[in-house]
Backbone as numpy.savetxt, mean C-alpha at the origin, in Angstrom:
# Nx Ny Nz CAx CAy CAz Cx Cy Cz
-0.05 5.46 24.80 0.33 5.25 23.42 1.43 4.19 23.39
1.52 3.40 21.99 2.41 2.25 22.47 3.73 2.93 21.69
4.91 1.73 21.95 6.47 2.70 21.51 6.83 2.17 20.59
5.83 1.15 19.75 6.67 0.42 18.86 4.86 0.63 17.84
4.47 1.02 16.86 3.77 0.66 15.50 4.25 -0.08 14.64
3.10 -1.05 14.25 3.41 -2.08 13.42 2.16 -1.51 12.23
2.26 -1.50 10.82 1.42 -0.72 10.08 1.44 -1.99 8.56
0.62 -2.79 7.90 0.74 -3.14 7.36 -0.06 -2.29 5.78
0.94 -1.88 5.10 0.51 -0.92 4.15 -0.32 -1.56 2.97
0.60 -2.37 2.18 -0.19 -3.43 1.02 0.04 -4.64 0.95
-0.45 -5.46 0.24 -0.11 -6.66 0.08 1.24 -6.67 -0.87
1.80 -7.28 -1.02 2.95 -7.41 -2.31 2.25 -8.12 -3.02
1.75 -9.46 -3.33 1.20 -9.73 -4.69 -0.46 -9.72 -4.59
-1.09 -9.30 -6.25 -2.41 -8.93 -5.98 -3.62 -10.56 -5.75
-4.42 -9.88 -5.52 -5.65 -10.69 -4.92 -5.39 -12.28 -6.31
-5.70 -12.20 -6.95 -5.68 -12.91 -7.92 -4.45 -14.68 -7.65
-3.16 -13.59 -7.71 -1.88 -14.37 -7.00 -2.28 -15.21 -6.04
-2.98 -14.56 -5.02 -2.45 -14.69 -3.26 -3.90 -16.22 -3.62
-5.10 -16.66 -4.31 -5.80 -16.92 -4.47 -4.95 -18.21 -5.11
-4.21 -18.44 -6.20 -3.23 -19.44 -6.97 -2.06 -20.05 -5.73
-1.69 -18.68 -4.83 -1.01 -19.33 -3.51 -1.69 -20.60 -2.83
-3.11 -20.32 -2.75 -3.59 -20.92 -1.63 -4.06 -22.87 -2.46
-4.25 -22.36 -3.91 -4.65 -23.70 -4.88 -2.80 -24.56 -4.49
-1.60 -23.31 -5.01 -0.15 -24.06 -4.25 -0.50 -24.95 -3.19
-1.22 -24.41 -1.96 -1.07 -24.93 -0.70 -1.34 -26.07 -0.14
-2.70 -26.34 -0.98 -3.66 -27.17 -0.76 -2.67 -28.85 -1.88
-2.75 -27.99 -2.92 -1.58 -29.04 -3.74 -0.17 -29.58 -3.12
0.43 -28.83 -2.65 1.38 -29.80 -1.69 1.27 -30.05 -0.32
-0.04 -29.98 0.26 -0.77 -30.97 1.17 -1.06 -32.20 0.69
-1.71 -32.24 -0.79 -1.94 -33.51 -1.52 -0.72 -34.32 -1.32
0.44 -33.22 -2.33 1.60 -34.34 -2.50 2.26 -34.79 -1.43
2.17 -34.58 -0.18 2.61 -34.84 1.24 2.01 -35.99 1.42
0.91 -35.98 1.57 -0.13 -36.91 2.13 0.02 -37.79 1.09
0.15 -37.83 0.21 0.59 -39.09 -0.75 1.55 -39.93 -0.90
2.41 -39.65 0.02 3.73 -40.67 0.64 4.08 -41.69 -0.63
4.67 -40.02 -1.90 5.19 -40.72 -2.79 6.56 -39.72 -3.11
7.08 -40.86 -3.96 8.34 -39.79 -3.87 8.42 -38.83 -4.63
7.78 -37.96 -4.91 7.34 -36.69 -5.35 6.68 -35.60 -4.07
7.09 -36.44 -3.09 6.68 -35.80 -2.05 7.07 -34.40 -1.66
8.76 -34.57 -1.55 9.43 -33.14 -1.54 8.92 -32.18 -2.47
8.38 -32.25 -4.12 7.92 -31.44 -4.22 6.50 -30.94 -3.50
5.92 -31.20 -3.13 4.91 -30.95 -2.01 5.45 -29.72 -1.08
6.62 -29.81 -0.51 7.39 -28.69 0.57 7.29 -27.59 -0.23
7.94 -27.94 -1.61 8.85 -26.47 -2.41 6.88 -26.00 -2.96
6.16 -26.93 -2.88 4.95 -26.09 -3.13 3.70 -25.12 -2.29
4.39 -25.82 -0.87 4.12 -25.26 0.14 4.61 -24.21 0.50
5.66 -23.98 0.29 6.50 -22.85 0.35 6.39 -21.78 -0.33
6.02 -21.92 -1.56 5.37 -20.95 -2.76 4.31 -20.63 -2.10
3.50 -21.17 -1.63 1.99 -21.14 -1.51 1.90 -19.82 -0.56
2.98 -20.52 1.16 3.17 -19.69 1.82 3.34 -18.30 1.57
4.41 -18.35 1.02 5.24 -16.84 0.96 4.48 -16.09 -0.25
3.30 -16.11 -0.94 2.08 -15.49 -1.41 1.40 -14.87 -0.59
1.15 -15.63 0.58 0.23 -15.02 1.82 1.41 -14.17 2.94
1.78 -14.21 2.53 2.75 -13.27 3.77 3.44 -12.12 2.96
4.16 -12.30 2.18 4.56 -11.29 1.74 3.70 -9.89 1.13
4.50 -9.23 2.24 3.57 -7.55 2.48 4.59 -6.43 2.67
4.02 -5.34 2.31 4.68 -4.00 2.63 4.58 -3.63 3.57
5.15 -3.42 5.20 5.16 -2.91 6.21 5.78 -1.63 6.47
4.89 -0.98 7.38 5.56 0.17 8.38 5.66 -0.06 9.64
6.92 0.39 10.40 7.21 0.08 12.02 7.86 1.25 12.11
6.38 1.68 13.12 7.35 3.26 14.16 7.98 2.93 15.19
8.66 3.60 15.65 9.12 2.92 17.11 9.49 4.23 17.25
8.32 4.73 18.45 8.27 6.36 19.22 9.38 6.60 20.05
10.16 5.71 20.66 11.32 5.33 21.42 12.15 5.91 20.87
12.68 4.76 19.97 13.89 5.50 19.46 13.76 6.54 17.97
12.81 6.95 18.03 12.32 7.78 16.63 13.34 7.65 15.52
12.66 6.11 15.31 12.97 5.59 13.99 11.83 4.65 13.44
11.55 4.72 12.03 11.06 4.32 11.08 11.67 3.36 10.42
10.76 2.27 10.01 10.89 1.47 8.90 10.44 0.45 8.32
10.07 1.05 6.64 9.68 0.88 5.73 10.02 -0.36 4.83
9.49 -1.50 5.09 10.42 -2.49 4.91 9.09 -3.49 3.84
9.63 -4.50 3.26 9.22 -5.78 2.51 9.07 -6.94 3.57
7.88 -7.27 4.11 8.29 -8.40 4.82 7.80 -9.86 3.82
8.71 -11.06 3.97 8.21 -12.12 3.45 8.83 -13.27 4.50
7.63 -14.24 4.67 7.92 -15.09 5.99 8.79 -14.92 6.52
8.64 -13.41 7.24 9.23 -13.00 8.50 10.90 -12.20 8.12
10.82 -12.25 7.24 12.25 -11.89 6.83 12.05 -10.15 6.12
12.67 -9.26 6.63 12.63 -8.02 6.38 13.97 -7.36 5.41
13.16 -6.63 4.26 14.34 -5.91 3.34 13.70 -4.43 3.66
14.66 -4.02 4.02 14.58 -2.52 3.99 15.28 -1.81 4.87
15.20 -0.57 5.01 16.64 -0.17 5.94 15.32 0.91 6.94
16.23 0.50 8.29 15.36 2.19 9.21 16.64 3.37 9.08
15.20 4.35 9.16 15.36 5.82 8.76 14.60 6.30 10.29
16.04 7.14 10.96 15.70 8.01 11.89 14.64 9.55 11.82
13.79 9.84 12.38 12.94 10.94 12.21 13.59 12.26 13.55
12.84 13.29 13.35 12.79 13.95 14.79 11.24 14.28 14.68
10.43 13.91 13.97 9.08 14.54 14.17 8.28 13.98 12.97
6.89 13.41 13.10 6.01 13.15 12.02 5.52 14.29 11.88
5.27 14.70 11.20 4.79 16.23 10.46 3.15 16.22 9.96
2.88 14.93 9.78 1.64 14.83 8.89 1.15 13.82 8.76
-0.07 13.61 8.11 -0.48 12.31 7.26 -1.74 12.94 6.26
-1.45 12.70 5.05 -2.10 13.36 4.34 -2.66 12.95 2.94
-3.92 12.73 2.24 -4.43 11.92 1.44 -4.42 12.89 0.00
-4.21 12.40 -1.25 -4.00 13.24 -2.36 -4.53 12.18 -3.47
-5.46 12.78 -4.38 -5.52 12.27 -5.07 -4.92 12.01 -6.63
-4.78 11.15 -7.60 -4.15 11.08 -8.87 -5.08 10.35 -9.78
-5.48 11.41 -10.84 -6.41 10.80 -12.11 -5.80 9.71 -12.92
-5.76 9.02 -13.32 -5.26 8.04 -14.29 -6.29 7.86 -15.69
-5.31 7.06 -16.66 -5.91 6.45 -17.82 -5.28 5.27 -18.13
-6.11 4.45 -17.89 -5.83 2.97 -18.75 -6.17 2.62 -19.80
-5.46 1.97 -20.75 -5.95 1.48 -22.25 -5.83 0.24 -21.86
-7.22 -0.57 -22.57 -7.25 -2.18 -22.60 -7.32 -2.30 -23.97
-6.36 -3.25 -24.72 -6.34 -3.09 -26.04 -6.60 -4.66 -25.92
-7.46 -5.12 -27.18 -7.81 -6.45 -27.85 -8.09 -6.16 -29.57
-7.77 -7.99 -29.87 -7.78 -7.68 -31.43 -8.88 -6.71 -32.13
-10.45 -6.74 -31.12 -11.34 -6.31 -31.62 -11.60 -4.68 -31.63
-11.57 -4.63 -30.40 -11.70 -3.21 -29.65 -10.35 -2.90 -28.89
-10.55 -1.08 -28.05 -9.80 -0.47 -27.71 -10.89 0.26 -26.73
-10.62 -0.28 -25.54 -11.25 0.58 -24.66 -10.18 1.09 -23.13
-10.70 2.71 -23.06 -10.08 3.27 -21.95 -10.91 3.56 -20.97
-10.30 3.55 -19.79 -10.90 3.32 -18.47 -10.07 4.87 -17.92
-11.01 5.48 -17.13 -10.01 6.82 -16.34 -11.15 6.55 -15.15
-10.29 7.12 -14.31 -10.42 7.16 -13.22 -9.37 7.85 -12.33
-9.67 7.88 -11.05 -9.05 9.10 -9.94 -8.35 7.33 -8.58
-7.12 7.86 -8.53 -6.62 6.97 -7.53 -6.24 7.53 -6.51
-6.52 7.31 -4.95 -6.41 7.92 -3.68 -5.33 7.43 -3.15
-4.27 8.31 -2.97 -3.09 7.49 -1.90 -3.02 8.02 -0.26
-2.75 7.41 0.15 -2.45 7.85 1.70 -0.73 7.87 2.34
-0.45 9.17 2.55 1.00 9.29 2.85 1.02 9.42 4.87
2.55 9.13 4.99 2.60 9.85 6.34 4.26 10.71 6.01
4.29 11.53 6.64 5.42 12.21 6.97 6.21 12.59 7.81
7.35 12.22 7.65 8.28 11.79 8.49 9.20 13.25 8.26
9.43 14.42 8.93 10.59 15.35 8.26 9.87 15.62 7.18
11.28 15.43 6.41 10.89 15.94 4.90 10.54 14.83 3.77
10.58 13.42 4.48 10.21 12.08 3.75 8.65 11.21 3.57
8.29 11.53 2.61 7.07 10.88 2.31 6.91 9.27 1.92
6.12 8.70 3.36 5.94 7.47 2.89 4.77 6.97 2.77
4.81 6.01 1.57 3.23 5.70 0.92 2.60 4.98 1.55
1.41 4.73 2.26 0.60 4.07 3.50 0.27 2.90 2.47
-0.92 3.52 1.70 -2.16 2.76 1.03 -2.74 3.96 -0.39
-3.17 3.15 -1.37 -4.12 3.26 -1.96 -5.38 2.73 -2.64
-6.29 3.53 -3.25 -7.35 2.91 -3.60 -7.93 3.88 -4.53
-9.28 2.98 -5.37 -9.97 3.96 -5.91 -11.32 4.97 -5.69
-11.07 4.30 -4.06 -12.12 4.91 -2.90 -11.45 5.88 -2.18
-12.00 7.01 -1.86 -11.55 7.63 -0.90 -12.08 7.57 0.34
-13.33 6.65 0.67 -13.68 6.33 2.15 -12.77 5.37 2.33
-12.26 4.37 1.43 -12.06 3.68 2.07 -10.09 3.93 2.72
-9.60 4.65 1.96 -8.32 5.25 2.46 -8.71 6.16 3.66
-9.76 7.15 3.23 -10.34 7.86 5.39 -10.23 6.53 5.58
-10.68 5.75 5.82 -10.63 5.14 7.26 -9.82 4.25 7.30
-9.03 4.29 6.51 -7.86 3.22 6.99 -6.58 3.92 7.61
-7.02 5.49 6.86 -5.99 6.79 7.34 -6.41 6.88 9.29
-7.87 7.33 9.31 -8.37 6.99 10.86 -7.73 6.67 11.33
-8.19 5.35 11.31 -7.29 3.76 12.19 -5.97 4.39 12.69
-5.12 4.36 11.57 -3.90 4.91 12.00 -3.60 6.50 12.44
-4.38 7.30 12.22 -4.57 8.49 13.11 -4.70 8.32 14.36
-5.65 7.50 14.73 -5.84 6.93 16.10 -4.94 6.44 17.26
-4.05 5.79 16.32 -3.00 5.23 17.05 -1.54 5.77 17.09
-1.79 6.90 16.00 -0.76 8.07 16.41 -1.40 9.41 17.27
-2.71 9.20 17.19 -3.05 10.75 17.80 -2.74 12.01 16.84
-2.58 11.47 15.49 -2.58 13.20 15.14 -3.28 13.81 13.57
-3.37 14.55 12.93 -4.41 15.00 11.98 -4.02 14.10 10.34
-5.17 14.22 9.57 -5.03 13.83 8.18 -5.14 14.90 7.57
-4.83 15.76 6.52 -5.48 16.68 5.62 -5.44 15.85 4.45
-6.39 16.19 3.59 -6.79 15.63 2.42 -6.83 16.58 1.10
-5.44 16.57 0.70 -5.57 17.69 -0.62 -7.00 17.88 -1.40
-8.12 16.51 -1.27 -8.65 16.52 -2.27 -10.01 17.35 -2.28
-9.65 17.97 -0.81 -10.54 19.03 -0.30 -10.43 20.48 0.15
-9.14 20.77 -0.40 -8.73 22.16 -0.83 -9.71 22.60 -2.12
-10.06 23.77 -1.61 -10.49 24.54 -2.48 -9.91 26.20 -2.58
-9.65 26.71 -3.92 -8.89 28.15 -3.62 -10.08 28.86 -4.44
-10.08 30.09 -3.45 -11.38 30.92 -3.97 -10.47 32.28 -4.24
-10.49 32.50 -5.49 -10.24 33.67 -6.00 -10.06 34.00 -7.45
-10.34 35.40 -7.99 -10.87 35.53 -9.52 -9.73 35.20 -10.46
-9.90 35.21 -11.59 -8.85 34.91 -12.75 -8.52 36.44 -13.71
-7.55 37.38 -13.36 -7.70 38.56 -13.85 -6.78 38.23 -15.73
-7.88 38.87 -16.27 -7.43 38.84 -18.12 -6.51 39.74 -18.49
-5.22 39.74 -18.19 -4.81 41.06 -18.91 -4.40 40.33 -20.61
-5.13 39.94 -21.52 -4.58 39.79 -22.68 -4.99 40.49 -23.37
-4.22 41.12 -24.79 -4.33 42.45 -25.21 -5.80 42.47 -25.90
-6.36 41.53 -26.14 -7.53 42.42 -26.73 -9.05 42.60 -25.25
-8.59 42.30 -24.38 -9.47 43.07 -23.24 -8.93 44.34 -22.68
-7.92 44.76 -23.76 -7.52 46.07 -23.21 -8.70 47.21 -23.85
């Protein structure tokens, strides 16, 4: 098993963004290659472009010194603080229903749906892996990282409690 996990949880900006990063990128390649003096902006657009594609939510175990941390990385530069453990306790998937309203001048339409998160646990500290509106696709991204810790997932969303509902309200007396 290795002594250091590196866990990349989400992206920080969505698909859409990271897609306008890369139109940045390509645009101050132009203005570079155009050996005009508008060139420097070319860098500061490269730079935008960059730090679209890199900036991510990370996790780093380090089994060594059993410490955690939960950090922001953006070209290479980390915000966040480590948090010492004595034991991972868990990793465990739960789900949350939602409702969205999309409002336009014409119509009003709502969207519901069920969102899957994936936690691990540290002690008594829950930290958020991943989510989605798949639950295969959180199993197996939960897997992966089961794998490389060696230890179980439970999945609230497969609890079931079997037992009757007793009526005492007064007119079933």
């Amino acid at each position: 098993m290795k002594s250091r996990i590196n866990i990349t949880t989400t992206y920080y900006f969505p698909f859409a963004a990271m897609i306008f990063g890369g139109c940045l990128l390509f645009l101050g390649l132009v203005l570079i290659l155009d050996f005009r003096p508008w060139g420097w902006l070319g860098l500061l657009l490269i730079w935008a472009g960059f730090t679209t594609f890199t900036a991510r939510y990370r996790l780093t175990i380090n089994l060594v010194e059993q410490t955690y941390h939960d950090y922001l990385w953006i070209s290479g530069f980390k915000r966040g603080e480590k948090q010492p453990f004595e034991a991972i306790t868990g990793m465990y998937i739960n789900e949350n229903p939602y409702t969205q309203a999309v409002n336009s001048r014409a119509s009003t339409m709502t969207k519901h749906g069920i969102e899957y998160n994936g936690y691990i646990r540290f002690d008594d500290e829950n930290v958020h892996l991943l989510s989605d509106d798949s639950k295969s696709k959180v199993m197996g991204k939960m897997k992966k990282i089961q794998q490389v810790l060696q230890g179980n997932i439970v999945s609230s969303t497969s609890i079931h409690i079997d037992s009757e509902i007793a009526d005492y309200t007064k007119a079933n007396k």
